[in-house]
N, C-alpha and C positions, 0 to 999 in steps of 0.2 A: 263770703266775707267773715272778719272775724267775730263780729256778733249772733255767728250762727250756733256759739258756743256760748252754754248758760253761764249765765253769772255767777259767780262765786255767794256762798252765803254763810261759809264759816270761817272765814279769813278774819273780819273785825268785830268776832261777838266777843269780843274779852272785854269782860265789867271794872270801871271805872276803879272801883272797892281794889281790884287785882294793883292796878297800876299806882295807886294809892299807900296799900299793902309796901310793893316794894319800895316805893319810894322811902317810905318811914323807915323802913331796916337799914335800906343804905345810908340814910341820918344816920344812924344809931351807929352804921360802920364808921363815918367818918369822924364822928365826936370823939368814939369811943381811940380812935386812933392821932387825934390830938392830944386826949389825956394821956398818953401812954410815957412810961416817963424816959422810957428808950426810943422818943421820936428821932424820925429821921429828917426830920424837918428843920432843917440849920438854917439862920440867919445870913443867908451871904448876900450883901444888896447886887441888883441886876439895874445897869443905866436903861432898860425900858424892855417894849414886850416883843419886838423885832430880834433886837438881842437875845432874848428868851430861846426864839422860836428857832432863828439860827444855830445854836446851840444843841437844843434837841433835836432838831433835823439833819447836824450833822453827828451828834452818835447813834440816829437811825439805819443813815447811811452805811455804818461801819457795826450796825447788826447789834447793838451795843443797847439794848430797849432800857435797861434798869438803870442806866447812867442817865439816859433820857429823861424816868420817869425819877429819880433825886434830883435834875435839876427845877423840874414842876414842882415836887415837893418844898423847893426853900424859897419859893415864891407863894406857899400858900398860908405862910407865917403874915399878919400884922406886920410891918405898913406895907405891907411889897404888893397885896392884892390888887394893886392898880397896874402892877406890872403884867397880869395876866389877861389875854384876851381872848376869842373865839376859836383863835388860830393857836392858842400853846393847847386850850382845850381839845381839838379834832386830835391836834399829834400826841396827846398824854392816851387819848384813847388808843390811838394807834399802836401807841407802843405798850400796851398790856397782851399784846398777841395772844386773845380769846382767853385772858387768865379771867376769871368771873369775878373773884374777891376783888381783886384791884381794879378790877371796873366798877363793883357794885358802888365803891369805895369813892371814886372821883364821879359818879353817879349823881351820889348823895352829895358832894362839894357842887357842881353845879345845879343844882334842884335852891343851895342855900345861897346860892351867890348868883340866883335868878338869870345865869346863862342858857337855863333849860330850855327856854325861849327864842333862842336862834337855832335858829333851821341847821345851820354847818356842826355847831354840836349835835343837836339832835341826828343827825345824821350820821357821824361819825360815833357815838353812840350806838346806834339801832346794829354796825358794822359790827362794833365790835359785842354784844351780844351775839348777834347771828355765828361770828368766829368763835365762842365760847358754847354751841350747840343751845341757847335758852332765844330759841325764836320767837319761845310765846312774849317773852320780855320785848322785845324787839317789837314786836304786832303792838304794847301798849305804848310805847314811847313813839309808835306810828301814827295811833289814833289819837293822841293827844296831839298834835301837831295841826295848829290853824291854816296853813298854809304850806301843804309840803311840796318839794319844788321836784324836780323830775330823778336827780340823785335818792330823794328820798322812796320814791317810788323804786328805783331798780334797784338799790340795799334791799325791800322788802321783796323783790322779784325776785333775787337770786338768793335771797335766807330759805328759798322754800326744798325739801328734799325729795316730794313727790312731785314726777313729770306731769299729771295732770292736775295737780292745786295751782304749780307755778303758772301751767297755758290758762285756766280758768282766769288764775290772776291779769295776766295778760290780756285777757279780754274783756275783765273789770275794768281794766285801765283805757281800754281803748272806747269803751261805755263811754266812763268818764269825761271824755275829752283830751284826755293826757295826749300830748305830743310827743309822740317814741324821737329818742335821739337813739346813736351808733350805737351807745351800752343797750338800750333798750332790747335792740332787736337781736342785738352779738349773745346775750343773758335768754332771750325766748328762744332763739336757735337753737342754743346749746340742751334746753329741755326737747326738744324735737327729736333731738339722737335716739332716744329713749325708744327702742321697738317693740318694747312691752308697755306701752300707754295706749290703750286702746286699738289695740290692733294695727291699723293704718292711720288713724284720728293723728297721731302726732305728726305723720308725713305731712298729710292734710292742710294742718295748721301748719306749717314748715311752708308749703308751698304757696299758702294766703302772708304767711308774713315775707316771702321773696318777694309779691308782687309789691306789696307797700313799699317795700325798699325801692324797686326799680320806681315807682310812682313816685316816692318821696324824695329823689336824687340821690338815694345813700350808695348806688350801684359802685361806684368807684373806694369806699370805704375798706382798707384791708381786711381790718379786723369781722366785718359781717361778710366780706368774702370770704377769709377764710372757715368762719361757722356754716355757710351755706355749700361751701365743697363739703365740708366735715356729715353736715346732714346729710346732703345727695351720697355721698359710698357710705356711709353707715346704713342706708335702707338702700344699697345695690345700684344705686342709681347713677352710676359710673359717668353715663353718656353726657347728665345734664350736668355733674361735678366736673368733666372736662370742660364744658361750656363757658360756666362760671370763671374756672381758672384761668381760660385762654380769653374771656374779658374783663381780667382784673388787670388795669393799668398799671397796681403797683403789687409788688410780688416781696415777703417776705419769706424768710426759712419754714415759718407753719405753715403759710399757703404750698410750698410744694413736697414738706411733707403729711399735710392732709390728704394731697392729691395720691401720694405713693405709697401711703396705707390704705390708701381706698383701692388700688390696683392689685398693690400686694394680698387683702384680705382677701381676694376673690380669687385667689389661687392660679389655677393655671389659666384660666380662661383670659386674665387680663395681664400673665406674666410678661410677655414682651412688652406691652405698655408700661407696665413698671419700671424692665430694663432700662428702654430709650430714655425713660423720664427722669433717671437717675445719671442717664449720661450729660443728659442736657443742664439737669443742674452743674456738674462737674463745669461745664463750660461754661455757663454764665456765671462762674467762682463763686456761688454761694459756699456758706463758709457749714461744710456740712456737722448732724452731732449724730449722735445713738442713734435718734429717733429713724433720721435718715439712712442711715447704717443697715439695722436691721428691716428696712422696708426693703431695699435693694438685697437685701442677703437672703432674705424669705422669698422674695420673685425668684431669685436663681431656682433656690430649690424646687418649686413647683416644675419651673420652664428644665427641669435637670442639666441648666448649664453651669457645667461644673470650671470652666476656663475662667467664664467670669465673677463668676462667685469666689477662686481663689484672688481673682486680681481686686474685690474689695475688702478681702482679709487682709491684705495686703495693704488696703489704703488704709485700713482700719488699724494697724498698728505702728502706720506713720504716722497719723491724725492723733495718736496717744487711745484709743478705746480696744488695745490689742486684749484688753483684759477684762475689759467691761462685762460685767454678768449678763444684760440682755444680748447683746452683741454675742457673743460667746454661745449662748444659747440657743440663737437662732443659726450661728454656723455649726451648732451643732447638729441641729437640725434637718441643714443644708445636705450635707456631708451625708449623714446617713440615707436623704432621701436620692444622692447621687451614689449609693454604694462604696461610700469610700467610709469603710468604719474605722481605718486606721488614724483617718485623720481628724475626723469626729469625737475619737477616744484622745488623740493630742491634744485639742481643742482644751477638752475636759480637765486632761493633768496640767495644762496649764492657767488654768484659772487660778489667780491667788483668792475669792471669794466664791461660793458656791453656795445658790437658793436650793430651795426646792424644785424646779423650776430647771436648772442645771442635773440633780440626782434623777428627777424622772424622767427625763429624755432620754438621758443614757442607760436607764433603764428598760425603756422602750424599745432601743435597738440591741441591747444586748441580751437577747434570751437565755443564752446559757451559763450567763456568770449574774442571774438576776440577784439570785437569793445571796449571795455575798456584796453584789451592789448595794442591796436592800441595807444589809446591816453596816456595811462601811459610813450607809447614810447617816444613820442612828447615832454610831461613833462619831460620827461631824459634828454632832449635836442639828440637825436639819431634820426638824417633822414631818413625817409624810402627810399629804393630804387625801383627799378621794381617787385624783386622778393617777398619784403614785400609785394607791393601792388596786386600782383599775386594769395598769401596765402591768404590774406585777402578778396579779391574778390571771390574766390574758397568757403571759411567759410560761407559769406553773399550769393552765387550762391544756397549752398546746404540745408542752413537754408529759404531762401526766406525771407530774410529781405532787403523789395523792399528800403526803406524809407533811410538806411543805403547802399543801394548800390547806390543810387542816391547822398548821400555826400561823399563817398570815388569817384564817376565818376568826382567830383566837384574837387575834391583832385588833381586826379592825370592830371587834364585839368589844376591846378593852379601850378603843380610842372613838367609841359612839359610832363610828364611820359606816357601821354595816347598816345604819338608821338611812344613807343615799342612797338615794332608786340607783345610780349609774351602779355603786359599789353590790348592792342587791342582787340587780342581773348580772354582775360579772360571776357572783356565789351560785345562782341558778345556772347561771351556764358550765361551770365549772364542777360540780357537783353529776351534774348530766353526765358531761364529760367523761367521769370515774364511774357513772354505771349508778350512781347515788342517788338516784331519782325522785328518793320518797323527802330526802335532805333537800333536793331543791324545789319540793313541795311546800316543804314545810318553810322553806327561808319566803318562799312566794307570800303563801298565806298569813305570813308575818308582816307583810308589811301594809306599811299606814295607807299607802295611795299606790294602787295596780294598774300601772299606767302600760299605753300598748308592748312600749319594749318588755315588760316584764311578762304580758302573758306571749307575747310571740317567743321570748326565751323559755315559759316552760313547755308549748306545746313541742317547740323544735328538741327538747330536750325527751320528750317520752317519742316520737319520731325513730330520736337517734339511737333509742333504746329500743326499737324495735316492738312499744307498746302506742301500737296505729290507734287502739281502738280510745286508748285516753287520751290521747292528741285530740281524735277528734270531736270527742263529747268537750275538752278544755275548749277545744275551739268554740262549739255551742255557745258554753257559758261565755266565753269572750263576747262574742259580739252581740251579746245583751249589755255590756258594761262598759264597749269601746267602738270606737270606729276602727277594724282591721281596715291594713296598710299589704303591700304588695308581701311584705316578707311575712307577716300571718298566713296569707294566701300559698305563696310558698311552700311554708310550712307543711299547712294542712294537706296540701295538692300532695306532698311528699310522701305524707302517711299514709291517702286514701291510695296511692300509688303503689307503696308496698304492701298491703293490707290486701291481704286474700279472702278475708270476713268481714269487709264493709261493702257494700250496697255499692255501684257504678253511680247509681240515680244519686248521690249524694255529694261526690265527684261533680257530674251535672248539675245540680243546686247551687255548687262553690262556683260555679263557672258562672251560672245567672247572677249570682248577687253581684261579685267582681264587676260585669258588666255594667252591671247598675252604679258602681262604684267610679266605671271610666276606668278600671286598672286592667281592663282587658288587653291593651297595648304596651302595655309595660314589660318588656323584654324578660325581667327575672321572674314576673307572672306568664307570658305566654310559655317562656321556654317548663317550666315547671306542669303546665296546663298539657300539652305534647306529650309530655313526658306521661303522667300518669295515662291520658288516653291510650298512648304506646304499649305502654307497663299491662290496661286493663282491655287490652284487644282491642280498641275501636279505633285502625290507623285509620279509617277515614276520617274522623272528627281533629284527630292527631294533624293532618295534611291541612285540613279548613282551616284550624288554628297557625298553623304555619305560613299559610298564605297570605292569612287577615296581618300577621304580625308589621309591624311598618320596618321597624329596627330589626335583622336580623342579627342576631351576635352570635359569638362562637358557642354558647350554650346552646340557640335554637336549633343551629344546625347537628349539633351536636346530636340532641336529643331525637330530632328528624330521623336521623342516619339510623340511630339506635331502636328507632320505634320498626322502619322496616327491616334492619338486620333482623329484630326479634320475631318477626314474624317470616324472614326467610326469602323478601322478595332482593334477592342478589341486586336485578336488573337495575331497579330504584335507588338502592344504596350505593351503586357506582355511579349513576348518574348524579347524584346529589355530592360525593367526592370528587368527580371532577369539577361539577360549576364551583366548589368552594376552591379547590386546586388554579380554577382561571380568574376565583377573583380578589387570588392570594389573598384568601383570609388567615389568621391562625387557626392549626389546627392542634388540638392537645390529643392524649396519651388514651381518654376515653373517645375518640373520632374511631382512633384506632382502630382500638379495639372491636368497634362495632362492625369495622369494617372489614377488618382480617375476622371477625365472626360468619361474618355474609361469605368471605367467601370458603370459609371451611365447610360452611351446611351444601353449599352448590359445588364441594370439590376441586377449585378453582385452587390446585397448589401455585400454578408456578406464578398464577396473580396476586399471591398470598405470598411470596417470596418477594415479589416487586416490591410491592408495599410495607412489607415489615424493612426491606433494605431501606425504601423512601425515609419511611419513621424516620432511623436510627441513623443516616448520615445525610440529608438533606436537609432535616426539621430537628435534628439534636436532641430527639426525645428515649429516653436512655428506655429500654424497654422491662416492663416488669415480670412477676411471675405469671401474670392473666397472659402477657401478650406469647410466654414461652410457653403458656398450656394450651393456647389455643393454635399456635403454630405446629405443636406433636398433636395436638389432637386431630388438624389436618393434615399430616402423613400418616397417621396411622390409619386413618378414614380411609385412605385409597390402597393399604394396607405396604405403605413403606414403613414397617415398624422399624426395621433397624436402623432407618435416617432419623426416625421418632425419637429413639432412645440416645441416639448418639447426640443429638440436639439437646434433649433433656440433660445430659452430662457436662452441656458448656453453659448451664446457667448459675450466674455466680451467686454462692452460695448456697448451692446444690437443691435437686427438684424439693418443690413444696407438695401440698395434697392436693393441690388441685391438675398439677402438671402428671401428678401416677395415678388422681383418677381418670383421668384424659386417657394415658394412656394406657389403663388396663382394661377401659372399653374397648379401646382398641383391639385389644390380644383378645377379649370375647367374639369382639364382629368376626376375626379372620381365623381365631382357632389356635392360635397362638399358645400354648400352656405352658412353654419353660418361660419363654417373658412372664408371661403373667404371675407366677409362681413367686420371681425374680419380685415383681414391683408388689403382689400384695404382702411377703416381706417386710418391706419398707415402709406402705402404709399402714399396717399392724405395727409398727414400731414406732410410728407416726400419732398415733390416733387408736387406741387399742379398745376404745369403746364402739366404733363406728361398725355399722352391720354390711356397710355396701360392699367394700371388699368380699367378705367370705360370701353374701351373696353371689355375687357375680362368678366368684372361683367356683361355687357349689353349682351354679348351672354351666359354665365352662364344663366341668368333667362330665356335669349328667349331658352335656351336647356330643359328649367324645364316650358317653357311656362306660363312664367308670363311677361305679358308685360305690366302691369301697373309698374313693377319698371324698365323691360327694358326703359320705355317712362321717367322715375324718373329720370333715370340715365343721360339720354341724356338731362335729362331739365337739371341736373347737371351742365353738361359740357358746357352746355350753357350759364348756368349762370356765369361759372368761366372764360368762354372766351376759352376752352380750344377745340383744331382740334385736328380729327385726323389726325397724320402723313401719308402722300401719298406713297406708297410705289413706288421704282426708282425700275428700270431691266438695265442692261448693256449690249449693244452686241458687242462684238471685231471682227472687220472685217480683212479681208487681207490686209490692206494697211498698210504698215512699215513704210512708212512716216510723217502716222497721230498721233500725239501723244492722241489725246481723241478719248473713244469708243465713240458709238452713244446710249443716257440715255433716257428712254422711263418712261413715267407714266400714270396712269388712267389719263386721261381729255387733256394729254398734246397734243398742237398742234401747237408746239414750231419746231419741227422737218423740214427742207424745203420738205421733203420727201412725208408727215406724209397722206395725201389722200392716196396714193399709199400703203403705209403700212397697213393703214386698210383695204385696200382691199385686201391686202395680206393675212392680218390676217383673214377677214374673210371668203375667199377660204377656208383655211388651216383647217379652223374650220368645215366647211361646209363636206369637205374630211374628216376630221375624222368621221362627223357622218358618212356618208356616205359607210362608209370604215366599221363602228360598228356594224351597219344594215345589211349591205349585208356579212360580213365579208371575206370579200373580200380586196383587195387594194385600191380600188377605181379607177379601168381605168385607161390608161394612163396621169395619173396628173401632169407628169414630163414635157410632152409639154403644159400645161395648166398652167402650174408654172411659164416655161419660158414665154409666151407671158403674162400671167398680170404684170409681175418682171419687164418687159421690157414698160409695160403703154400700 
């Protein structure tokens, strides 16, 4: 019920002294504007106060207020004040349309000429206060009031600008006794909208004042029909806003389009509903405007029907709104999300007026002509806002136009704007982006309130930089300060994934808590969760995770596939390409790949031919340089190197590093030395720091026992400055508390440990021979293990 809502208790604490106060000033206004010696107040006699009223009521009608408000004034001269009644007074307030001086003004005339006292002034009054923004004015001319009648109550309901003072109010009222009429409940409705009043509390209250209505007989009423569709799609609630609309007896233009913004706003999921609803108005001739317009023109674009969406651009500028800014807008919108930008960019040139609103749209789909969009804006004289600068920043993020995202960071530092979390994380993200990671620290740590987008953008942002290990300490600090969300998890899952010096056990911790979260099922969290299990060896936990998943999508399979290419089990990874093959899912360019990997490790060319044909003209996926390396890498493997090299020569744009080091393994397995000679060439011209080449050449010759070029090679290398790379090993110990494994190298004596270990090591070494020879176990090595382990 609605009294389960507290009473209001600062609505009528304004002191008497207050309303006193003003009263006295507005005397003083109006005396003071009798004396004035340029009164406007002319002597013209009026045969009575009908005649008055007529008068002013008919240049209200024609929008005409100050024509209105001199003919009140030559009725407030000596003898004519008889001419004046209740009724010239409500229209003289009306027509000050929220000016506060010329209300204070005819204020203080009724206060003197003791009108103050009927309720329809007072009313008409407290109206035009609340229109002039001085509510608290409004609240004292309410509480003076001995008897206010139910108008006086809903002037004071809808002066309120907070959704939860006006339902409070509301529930005062219903304390009271007050009997709600159709404004009452059409005015409490409309505060319900509000999804930031308490959570759900406003639906709440929305749903106790439906039932009153249906109790109180108002159910046929339009105007609280259409507030209670308006409520039900504003909180999603589609099902019971059709309800309503399909038992309102009488139907005007708002009732159906309340109903087709309600369908519209919820995109595609209610877009056919929108369509039909839009046709059906066409046939019952309601006489459609904008509002209607763009509700049918935004369904198209969700629903990507592009036939009917031109056939209401089309009504749209029969009906005269061919030019209309909102309309325009939303077909701009249309168009882009049906790929048609030619006619999206028409749209645009012909608008004769253009918002903000209009520049960032077209902003938004035009990435490559952003930063001239940008400043044509400017030249229009049209300010951009946060979400301009949002679009723009996204455009200059995915082009890597560093140069241009360092003057728009200047921009929106000189227009406040870098102050918006939205505009904030687009600088952290964008900063990442160009490798600027410590800038999108510092923009992070800058700001007033680190809400989760912000820290899920810096950890993805050191991730993409390839720094795992401060990803996942940001992560730490995060979720002391936030509730992470599936794309934190993500993230972090991302890092511990590529991260060769973080702990598995910490990996498994992110998995525990997630669960605990309920975001275990979440597709962009399982598939991420697979992934790193894959990435860190444990396909079995990889497969559990895959199976538990409910939603399979093309990332889980994705990821699946790639988990057991990387470990080499062919069998698995065909099998899981064809159930996706029979349940025509899509497949992208990384399925591929994993799978023309699998089958290059198991030598499988000519099913590594099928499949790259499949790609490339059944599935339309244009093949890149990974998929030509991995394809020579599998000819060369069975040692068809010259099908290898001739393949590598039809890749457009000619082989990269990865394609000649593919193939110069190759020329190593089979002994190959003019290919090889041939491609390390090219990689040296390539890459002239890299050691792998001339390695790989310098054991080539010593395999074929020529070491005057082995010795060539290495003068090479010496000559260009170039080391070989040291190879690292990793060991994960039991300790859950440590976030880095313990990283071992040839020479290293980095280690506090590292005496001890070599002695380990060479035990262990000793037992193997040991154990080879005799073949045998070697003795009891287990207590010989323990006492050197232990020093």
């Amino acid at each position: 019920m609605l009294h389960s809502l507290p009473p209001p208790s600062k609505f009528l604490n304004v002191h008497k002294t207050t309303l006193q106060r003003s009263f006295k000033t507005c005397l003083k206004l109006f005396h003071s504007l009798k004396k004035h010696e340029h009164n406007l107040f002319e002597k013209i006699p009026q045969p009575n106060a009908s005649s008055i009223n007529r008068s002013m009521l008919n240049f209200l009608h024609k929008n005409l207020p100050f024509q209105a408000l001199s003919v009140f004034k030559n009725q407030t001269q000596f003898p004519f004040l008889q001419n004046i009644d209740e009724v010239t007074l409500a229209l003289s307030f009306k027509a000050c349309r929220g000016e506060f001086i010329l209300g204070a003004q005819i204020h203080g005339f009724v206060v003197a000429t003791g009108f103050v006292s009927r309720v329809t002034v007072s009313n008409s009054l407290m109206k035009m206060y609340c229109k002039a923004g001085r509510f608290e004015l409004a609240l004292c001319v309410f509480e003076g009031l001995s008897c206010p009648d139910i108008v006086s109550w809903n002037t004071i309901l809808s002066g309120f600008e907070k959704s939860v003072d006006a339902l409070n109010f509301a529930c005062f009222m219903h304390l009271n006794g007050v009997v709600f009429d159709p404004v009452t409940y059409t005015t409490a409705l409309s505060f319900c909208w509000d999804r930031d009043y308490w959570d759900d509390h406003g639906f709440l209250f929305g749903l106790q004042l439906h039932s009153l209505v249906v109790k109180c007989g108002f159910g046929c009423e339009v105007f609280i029909g259409n507030a209670l569709v308006t409520m039900y799609s504003r909180w999603g609630g589609l099902d019971e806003a059709g309800r309503v609309f399909n038992e309102m007896t009488i139907r005007d233009l708002v009732s159906w389009n309340a109903m087709l913004s309600g369908y519209a706003q919820e995109g595609e999921c209610y877009g056919l509903e929108a369509v039909l609803l839009f046709g059906n108005m066409v046939r019952e001739g309601m006489l459609l405007d904008h509002v209607s317009l763009t509700g049918a023109i935004s369904a198209c674009g969700y629903t990507k029907n592009l036939e009917f969406g031109k056939q209401i651009h089309g009504l749209a500028q029969k009906l005269g709104y061919g030019t209309h800014v909102a309309v325009c807008n939303v077909l701009i919108s249309t168009y882009s999300k049906c790929k048609v930008l030619r006619d999206a960019k028409a749209v645009f040139q012909d608008m004769s007026a253009r918002n903000v609103v209009s520049w960032t749209t077209l902003i938004s789909i035009d990435e490559e002509n952003v930063v001239s969009l940008f400043n044509a804006m400017r030249v229009d004289g049209v300010y951009p806002n946060d979400v301009t600068f949002i679009g723009l920043l996204h455009a200059i993020t995915i082009r890597n136009m560093v140069k241009e995202g360092l003057m728009v960071h200047g921009l929106c530092l000189k227009s406040c704007l870098s102050s918006e979390q939205n505009v904030s994380n687009s600088l952290i993200t964008m900063y990442a982006k160009f490798e600027s990671i410590q800038e999108s620290k510092k923009i992070f740590e800058e700001l007033n309130y680190q809400g989760t987008i912000s820290w899920n953008a810096l950890i993805s942002g050191y991730a993409q930089n390839g720094l795992c290990k401060e990803a996942f300490l940001t992560f730490l600090s995060a979720i002391k300060e936030i509730k992470p969300n599936q794309y934190t998890f993500g993230s972090v899952l991302n890092a511990i994934a590529a991260a060769e010096d973080i702990s598995l056990k910490h990996g498994q911790r992110c998995h525990s808590h997630l669960i605990k979260l309920g975001l275990n099922t979440d597709p962009f969290v399982a598939g991420a969760l697979l992934d790193m299990y894959g990435k860190r060896g444990n396909i079995n936990e990889s497969q559990r995770v895959f199976n538990e998943t409910p939603e399979k999508t093309q990332f889980s399979w994705t990821g699946m596939i790639s988990a057991y290419a990387r470990h080499g089990d062919y069998e698995s990874v065909m099998s899981l390409y064809k159930e996706i093959e029979r349940e025509g899912s899509n497949l992208d360019s990384i399925t591929f790949l994993s799978v023309l990997a699998a089958c290059c490790r198991k030598g499988m060319v000519d099913v590594g031919h099928i499949i790259f044909d499949s790609m490339v003209k059944k599935h339309s996926i244009e093949p890149t340089p990974e998929h030509y390396s991995i394809m020579v890498d599998m000819l060369g493997r069975v040692g068809r190197l010259d099908e290898a090299e001739e393949l590598m020569h039809q890749i457009p744009g000619g082989p990269g590093l990865s394609v000649l080091q593919s193939l110069l393994g190759s020329c190593k397995l089979h002994g190959n030395v003019e290919m090889a000679e041939r491609v390390v060439d090219s990689l040296i011209q390539m890459d002239p720091g890299s050691s792998g080449p001339y390695v790989l050449m310098a054991n080539l010759y010593a395999e074929k026992g020529n070491w005057e070029k082995v010795a060539e090679v290495r003068k090479g290398m010496r000559g260009r400055g170039v080391k070989k790379e040291v190879g690292f090993s990793w060991v994960d110990v039991a300790n859950v508390d440590s976030l880095h494994l313990h990283g071992f190298s040839s020479g290293d004596k980095s280690h506090p440990e590292s005496e001890t270990i070599d002695r380990m090591a060479e035990f262990l070494g000793l037992q193997m021979i040991f154990s080879k020879e005799s073949g045998g176990t070697g003795g009891d090595w287990h207590r010989e293990f323990e006492l050197v382990s232990h020093g």
